[in-house]
C-alpha positions as a printed Julia matrix, in Angstrom:
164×3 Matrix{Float64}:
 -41.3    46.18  -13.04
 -42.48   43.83  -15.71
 -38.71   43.28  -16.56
 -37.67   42.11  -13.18
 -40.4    39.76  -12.62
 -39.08   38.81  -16.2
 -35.51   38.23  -14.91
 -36.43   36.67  -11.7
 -38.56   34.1   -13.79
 -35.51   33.44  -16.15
 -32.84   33.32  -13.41
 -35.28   30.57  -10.89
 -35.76   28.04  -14.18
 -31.82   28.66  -15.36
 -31.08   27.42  -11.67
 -33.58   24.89  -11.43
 -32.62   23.62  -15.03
 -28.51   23.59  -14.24
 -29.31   22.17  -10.71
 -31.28   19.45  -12.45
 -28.71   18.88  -15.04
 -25.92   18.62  -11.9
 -27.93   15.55  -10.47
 -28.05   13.76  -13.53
 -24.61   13.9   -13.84
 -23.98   12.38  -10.28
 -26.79    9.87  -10.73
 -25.78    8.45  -13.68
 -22.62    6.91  -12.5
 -24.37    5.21   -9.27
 -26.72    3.35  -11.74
 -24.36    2.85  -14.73
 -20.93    3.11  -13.77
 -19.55    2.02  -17.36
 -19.56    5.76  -18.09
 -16.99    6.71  -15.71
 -13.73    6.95  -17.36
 -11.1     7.25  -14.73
  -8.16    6.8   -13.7
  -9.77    4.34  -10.72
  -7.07    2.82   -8.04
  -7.4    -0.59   -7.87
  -6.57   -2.73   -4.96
  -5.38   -6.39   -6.41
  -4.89   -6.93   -9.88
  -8.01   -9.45  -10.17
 -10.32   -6.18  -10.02
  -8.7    -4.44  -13.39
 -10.45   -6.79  -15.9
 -14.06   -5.16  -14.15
 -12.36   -1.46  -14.9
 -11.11   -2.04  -18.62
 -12.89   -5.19  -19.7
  -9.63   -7.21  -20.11
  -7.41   -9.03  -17.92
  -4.25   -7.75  -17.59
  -0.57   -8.81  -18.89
   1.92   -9.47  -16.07
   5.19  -11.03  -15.97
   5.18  -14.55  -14.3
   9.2   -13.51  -13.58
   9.21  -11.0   -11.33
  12.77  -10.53   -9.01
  12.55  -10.4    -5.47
  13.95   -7.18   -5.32
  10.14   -5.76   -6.91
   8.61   -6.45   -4.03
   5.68   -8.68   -3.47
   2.9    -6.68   -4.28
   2.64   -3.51   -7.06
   2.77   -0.63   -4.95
  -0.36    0.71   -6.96
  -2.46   -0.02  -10.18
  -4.44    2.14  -12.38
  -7.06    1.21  -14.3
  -8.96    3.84  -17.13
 -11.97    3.18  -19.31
 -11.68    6.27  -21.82
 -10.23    7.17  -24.58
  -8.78    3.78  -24.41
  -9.16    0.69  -22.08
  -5.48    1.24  -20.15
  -3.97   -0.58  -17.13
  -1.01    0.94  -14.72
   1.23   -1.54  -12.22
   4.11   -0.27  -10.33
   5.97   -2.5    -8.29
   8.86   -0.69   -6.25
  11.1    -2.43   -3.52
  14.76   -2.23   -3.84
  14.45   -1.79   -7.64
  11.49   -0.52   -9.55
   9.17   -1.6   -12.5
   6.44    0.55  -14.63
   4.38   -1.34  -16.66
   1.52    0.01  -18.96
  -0.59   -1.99  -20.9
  -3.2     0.32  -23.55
  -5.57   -1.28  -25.98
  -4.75   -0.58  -29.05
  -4.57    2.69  -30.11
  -1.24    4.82  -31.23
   2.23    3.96  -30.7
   3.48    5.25  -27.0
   6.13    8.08  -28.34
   9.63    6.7   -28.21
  13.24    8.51  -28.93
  14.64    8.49  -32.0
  17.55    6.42  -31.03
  15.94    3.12  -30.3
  17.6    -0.42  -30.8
  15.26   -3.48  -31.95
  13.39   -5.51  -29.55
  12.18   -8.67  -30.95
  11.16   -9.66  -27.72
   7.72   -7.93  -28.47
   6.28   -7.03  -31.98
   7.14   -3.47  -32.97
   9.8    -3.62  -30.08
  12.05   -1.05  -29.44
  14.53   -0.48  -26.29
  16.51    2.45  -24.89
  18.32    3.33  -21.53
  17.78    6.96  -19.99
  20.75    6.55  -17.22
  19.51    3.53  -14.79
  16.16    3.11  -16.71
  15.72    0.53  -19.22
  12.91    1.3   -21.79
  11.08   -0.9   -23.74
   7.96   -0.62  -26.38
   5.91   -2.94  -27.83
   2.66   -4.76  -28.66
   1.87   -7.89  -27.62
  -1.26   -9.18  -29.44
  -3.99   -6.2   -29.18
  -2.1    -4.41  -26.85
   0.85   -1.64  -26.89
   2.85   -2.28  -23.96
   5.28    0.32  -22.34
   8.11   -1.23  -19.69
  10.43    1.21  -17.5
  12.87   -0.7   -14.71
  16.49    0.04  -13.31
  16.69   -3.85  -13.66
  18.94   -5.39  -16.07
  19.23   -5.99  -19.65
  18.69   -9.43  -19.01
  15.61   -8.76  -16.43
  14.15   -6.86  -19.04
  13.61   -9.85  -21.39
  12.91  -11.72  -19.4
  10.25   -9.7   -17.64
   8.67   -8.53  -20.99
   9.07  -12.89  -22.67
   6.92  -14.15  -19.4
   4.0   -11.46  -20.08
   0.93  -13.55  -19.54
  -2.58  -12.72  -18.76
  -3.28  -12.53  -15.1
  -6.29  -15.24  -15.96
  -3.07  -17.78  -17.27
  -1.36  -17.29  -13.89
  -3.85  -17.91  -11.14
């Protein structure tokens, strides 16, 4: 009988203890919610900076065709700051921006892009690819624009800070 008392005893405190542990981890957040890592959705592009801690890089040319506004935005804290904009209208355009970190994987097949530092391009079909870092950050470009859309989008990368 001593034994079940025993095991009642241990099995109450294990639940109190994990239960306890379980509203720590939802508390946390509500006070300090640095610790979050993400993905979050982000409404307007103004709110990323809060998310990562930097503002991020977007092209001052974008075509009509894009749209007007990115059809969504990502923003993650952890392992590395990173920021996600899609814009999609008639034509699309991926752009990911990730603080430093390792180079995004590319094909083996890749032509120079001096447009960025450590640039490298390649089509897939439609999609134009494009790699590289500009200043601390590695940035990743997909679009079913042109060649010449391409540079131009990834030349007029400029902080969103620059632009409003």
């Amino acid at each position: 009988m001593d034994r079940l008392k025993g095991l009642l005893s241990l099995t109450v405190i294990a639940g109190i203890f994990f239960l306890l542990i379980r509203v720590i981890h939802l508390v946390i957040p509500l006070f300090y919610p640095q610790v979050l890592a993400g993905p979050f959705s982000v409404e307007e592009l103004g709110e990323v900076e809060e998310y990562t801690g930097f503002s991020p890089l977007v092209p001052f040319y974008r075509p009509e065709s894009l749209g007007h506004h990115p059809v969504y935005i990502t923003a993650e804290r952890r392992p590395r700051p990173a920021v996600t904009i899609f814009w999609h209208g008639d034509r699309f355009l991926y752009l990911e921006e990730r603080l430093d970190g390792k180079r995004p994987r590319t094909p083996v097949d890749t032509r120079p892009f001096a447009v960025l530092d450590e640039g490298s391009r390649w089509n897939e079909g439609e999609t134009r690819h494009a790699v590289g870092k500009r200043g601390d950050y590695w940035i990743t470009i997909r679009t079913d624009l042109g060649d010449e859309d391409l540079r131009r989008i990834a030349e007029t990368l400029r902080p969103l800070q620059e632009l409003l």
